[in-house]
MITOR-878321 format. One line per field, with one value per residue (C-alpha): residue in three letters; x, z, y. Coordinates in steps of 0.001 Angstrom, whole numbers, m for minus. Example, Ala and Ser with C-alpha at 12.3 -4.5 7.8 and 13.67 -1.06 7.14 Angstrom:
<nodes>
r <- ALA,SER
east <- 12300,13670
up <- 7800,7140
north <- m4500,m1060
</nodes>
This chain:
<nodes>
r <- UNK,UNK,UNK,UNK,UNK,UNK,UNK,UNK,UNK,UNK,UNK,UNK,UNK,UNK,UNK,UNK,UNK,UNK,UNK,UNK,UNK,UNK,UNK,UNK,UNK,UNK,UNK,UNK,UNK,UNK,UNK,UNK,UNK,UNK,UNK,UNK,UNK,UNK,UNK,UNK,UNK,UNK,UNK,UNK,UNK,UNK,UNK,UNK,UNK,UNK,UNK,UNK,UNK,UNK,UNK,UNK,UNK,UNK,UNK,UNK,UNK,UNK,UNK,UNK,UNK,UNK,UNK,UNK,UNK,UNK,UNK,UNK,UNK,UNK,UNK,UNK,UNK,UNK,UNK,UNK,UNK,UNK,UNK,UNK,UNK
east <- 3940,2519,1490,m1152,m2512,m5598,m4979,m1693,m1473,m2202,963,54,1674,543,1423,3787,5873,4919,4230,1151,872,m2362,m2770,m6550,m6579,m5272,m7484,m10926,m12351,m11929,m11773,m8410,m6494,m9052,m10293,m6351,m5431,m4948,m5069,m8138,m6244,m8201,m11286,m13126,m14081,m17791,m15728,m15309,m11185,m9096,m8172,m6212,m8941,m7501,m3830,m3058,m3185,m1040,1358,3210,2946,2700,m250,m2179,602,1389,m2433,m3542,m3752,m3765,m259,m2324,m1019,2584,3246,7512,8173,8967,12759,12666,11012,8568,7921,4053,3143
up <- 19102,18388,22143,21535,18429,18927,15326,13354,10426,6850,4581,662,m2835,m5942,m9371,m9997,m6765,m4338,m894,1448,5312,6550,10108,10316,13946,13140,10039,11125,7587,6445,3014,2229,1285,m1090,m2653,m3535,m4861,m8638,m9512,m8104,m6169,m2811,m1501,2019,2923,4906,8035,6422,6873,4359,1648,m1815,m4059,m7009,m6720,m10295,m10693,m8002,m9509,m5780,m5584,m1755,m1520,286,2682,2691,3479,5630,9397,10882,9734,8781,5234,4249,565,m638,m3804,m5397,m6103,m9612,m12824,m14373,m17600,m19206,m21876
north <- m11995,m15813,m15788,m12782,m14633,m16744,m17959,m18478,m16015,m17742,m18076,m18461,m17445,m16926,m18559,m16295,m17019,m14024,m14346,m13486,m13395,m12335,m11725,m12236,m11371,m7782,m7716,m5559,m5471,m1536,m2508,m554,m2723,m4234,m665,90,m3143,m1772,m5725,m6623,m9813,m9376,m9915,m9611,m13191,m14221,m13343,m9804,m10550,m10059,m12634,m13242,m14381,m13830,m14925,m15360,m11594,m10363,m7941,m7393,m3891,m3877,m1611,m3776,m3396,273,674,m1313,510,m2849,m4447,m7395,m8387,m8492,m9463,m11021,m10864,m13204,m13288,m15687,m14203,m16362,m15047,m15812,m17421
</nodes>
């Protein structure tokens, strides 16, 4: 799929050790994934594309990724617990 990409998809995790991919070539800026976001982690960028602006409050609930019609973001959780405080 790499060779249909004109840009590599962005890899980044949050403090709390989940994972993002966003495929920002798949990404058309619908919003979805932003309006159900029960955290309030994403954000459309000046590109309207998709982005984590808030990583710190990722909760990795996937719903970014269950509603997005594009496949563009995929979200790992992240497999240690960190506990706050």
């Amino acid at each position: 799929m790499k060779k249909f990409l004109r840009h590599q998809a962005t890899c980044t995790s949050s403090p709390k050790g989940h994972g993002f991919t966003i495929i920002r070539d798949f990404c058309k800026g619908c919003r979805i994934c932003v309006e159900f976001c029960p955290s309030g982690a994403l954000g459309l960028d000046d590109r309207f594309k998709v982005t984590v602006v808030h990583p710190e409050k990722c909760i990795a609930c996937r719903m970014c990724e269950y509603r997005c019609p594009d496949l563009a973001i995929y979200v790992r959780k992240s497999a240690v617990k960190v506990k706050d405080g």
